[in-house]
C-alpha positions in Angstrom: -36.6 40.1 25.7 -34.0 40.8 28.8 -34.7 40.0 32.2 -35.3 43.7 33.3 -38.1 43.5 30.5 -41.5 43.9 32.7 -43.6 42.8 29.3 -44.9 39.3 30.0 -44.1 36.6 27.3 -48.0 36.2 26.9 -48.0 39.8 25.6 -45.6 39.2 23.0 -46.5 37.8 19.4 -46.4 34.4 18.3 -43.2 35.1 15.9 -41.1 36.7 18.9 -41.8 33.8 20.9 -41.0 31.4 18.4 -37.9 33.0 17.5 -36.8 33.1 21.4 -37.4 29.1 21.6 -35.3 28.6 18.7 -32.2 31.2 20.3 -32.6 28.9 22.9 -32.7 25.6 21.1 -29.7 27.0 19.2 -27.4 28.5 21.9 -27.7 24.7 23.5 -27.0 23.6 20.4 -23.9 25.6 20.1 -22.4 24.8 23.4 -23.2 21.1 22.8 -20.1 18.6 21.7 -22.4 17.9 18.4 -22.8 21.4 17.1 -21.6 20.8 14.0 -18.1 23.2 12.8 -18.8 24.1 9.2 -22.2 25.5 10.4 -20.5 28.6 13.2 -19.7 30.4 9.6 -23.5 30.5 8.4 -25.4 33.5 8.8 -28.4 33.9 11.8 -31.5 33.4 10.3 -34.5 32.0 12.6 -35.2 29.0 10.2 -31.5 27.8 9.7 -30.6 28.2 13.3 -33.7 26.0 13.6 -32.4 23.3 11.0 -28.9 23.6 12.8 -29.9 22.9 16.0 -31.7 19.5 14.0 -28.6 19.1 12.6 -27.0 18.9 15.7 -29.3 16.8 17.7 -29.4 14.2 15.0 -33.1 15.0 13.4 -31.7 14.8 9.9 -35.4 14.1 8.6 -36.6 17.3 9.5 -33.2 19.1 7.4 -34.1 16.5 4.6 -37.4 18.1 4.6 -37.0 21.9 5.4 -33.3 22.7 4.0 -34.9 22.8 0.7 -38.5 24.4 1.4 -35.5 27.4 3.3 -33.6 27.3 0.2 -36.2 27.8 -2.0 -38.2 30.2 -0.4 -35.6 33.0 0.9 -34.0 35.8 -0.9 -30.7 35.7 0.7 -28.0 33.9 -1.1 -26.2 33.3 2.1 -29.0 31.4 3.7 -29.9 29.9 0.7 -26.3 28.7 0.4 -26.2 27.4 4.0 -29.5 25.7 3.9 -28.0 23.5 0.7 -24.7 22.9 2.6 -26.6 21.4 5.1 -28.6 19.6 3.3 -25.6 18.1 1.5 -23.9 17.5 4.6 -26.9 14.4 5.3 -26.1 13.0 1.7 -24.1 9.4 2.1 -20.8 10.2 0.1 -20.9 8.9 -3.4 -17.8 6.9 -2.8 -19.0 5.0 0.1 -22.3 4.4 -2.2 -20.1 2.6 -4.3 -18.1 0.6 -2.3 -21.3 -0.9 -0.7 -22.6 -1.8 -3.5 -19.2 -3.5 -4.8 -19.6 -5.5 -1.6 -22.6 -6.3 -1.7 -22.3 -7.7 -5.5 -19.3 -9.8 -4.3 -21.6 -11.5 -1.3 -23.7 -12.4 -4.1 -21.1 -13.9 -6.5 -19.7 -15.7 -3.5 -22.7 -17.4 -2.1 -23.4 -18.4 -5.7 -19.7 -20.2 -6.2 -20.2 -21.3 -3.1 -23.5 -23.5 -3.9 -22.7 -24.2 -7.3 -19.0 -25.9 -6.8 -19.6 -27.0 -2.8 -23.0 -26.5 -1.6 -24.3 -26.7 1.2 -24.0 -30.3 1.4 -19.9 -30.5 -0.1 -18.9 -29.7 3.8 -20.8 -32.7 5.3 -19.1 -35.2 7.6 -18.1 -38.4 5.6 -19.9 -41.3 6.1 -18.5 -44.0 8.7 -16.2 -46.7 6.9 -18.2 -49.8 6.5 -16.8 -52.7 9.1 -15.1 -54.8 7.0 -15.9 -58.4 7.2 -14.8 -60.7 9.7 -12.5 -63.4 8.4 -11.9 -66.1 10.5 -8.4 -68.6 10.0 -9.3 -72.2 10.4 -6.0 -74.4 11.0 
């Protein structure tokens, strides 16, 4: 719809309507620091410019949930293609997966050498010296 366009927005269906939101939503997404590179190659599609523009504003639950249902339900292989990349792209890289957990097992093991040879009580301030006796010298 242009601005010459004398057709109100009421008049128009529910689809073009939607479709004009999500231009919108997407061209600020596209002009926004967080618009995310690997995405300006994907084709336009109303429902992946939608999960783009989630993408890009950081609503990664609703690409968990909708990248799928996209890729599933179209017939174009591109889309279908892009909707997985992005859904990829919210996965936690395998590597990094790993290394936490390696961490997090060595916190464990630590703690546990820790208590079993020191414990909590091994780094206790002595106790005070007991006074020794007085002696006293009788000449």
């Amino acid at each position: 719809m242009s601005d010459d366009d004398p057709t109100p927005k009421a008049e128009l269906g529910d689809a073009e309507t939607e479709r004009g939101d999500a231009e919108t939503e997407l061209g600020g997404a596209r002009a926004s620091w967080g618009y995310p590179r690997f995405a300006k190659e994907f084709p336009r599609h109303p429902e992946l410019d939608a999960l783009v523009a989630a993408f890009a504003r950081g609503d990664y639950a609703a690409v968990r949930e909708g990248a799928p249902r996209l890729a599933a339900s179209t017939d174009d292989v591109d889309v279908a293609r892009a909707a997985r990349t992005l859904r990829e792209r919210i996965e936690p890289d395998p590597t990094s997966r790993t290394l936490f957990l390696f961490a997090a097992a060595l916190l464990v093991f630590l703690t546990a050498w820790w208590v079993a040879h020191d414990g909590p009580e091994g780094n206790a301030s002595p106790a005070p010296p007991k006074a020794a006796p007085k002696v006293e010298h009788v000449d």
